[in-house]
N, C-alpha and C positions, 0 to 999 in steps of 0.2 A: 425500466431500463434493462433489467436484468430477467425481461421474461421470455423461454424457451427452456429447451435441454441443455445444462449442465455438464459440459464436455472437463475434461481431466485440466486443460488448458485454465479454465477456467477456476480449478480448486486448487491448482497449484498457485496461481495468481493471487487468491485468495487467501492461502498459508504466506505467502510473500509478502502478502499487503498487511498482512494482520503482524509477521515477526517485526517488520520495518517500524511499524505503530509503536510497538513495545520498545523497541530500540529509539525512535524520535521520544519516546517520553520519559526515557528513562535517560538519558540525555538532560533535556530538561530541567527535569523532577532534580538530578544532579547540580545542578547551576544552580537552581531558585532555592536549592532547600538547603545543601552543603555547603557548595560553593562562597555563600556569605561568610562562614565559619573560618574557613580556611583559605580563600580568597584565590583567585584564579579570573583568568582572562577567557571572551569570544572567542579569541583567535584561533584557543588550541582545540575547540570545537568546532569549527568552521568545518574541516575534509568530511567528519561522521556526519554531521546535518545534510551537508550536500548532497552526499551518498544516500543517503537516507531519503532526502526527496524524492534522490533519480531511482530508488527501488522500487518509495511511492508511486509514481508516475508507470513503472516496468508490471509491476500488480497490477494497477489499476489498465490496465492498457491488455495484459493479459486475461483478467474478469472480462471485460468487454467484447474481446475478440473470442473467447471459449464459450460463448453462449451459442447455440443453434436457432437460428431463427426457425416457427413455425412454416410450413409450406402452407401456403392458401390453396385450397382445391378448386378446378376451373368446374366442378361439378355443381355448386352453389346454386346456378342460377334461377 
């Protein structure tokens, strides 16, 4: 999926997609682990998850489109 040259498009994508991760799981990790303790609601997490998808989605969209496809050589034959 990811094979060619690694254009900047690409690693920036990658740093976006990777902070967004940390941020979706730490989110999370906040509601399943704390949140029982002290008790709290979806709701007031709802805008951060959202957001957090559409960054997943803006990463992952930018990895894809920063990759350089190989040229095939018409000299092969």
């Amino acid at each position: 999926m990811f094979k060619g040259e690694k254009t900047r498009v690409f690693w920036w994508g990658l740093v976006i997609f990777g902070v967004t991760l940390i941020g979706l799981f730490s989110f999370l990790w906040y509601y399943f682990v704390l949140d029982h303790i002290y008790g709290s609601d979806w709701r007031y997490y709802v805008p951060f998850i959202f957001g957090d998808v559409v960054f997943l989605l803006i990463g992952f969209y930018m990895m894809m489109s920063g990759v350089k496809k190989e040229a095939k050589s018409q000299l092969q034959a």
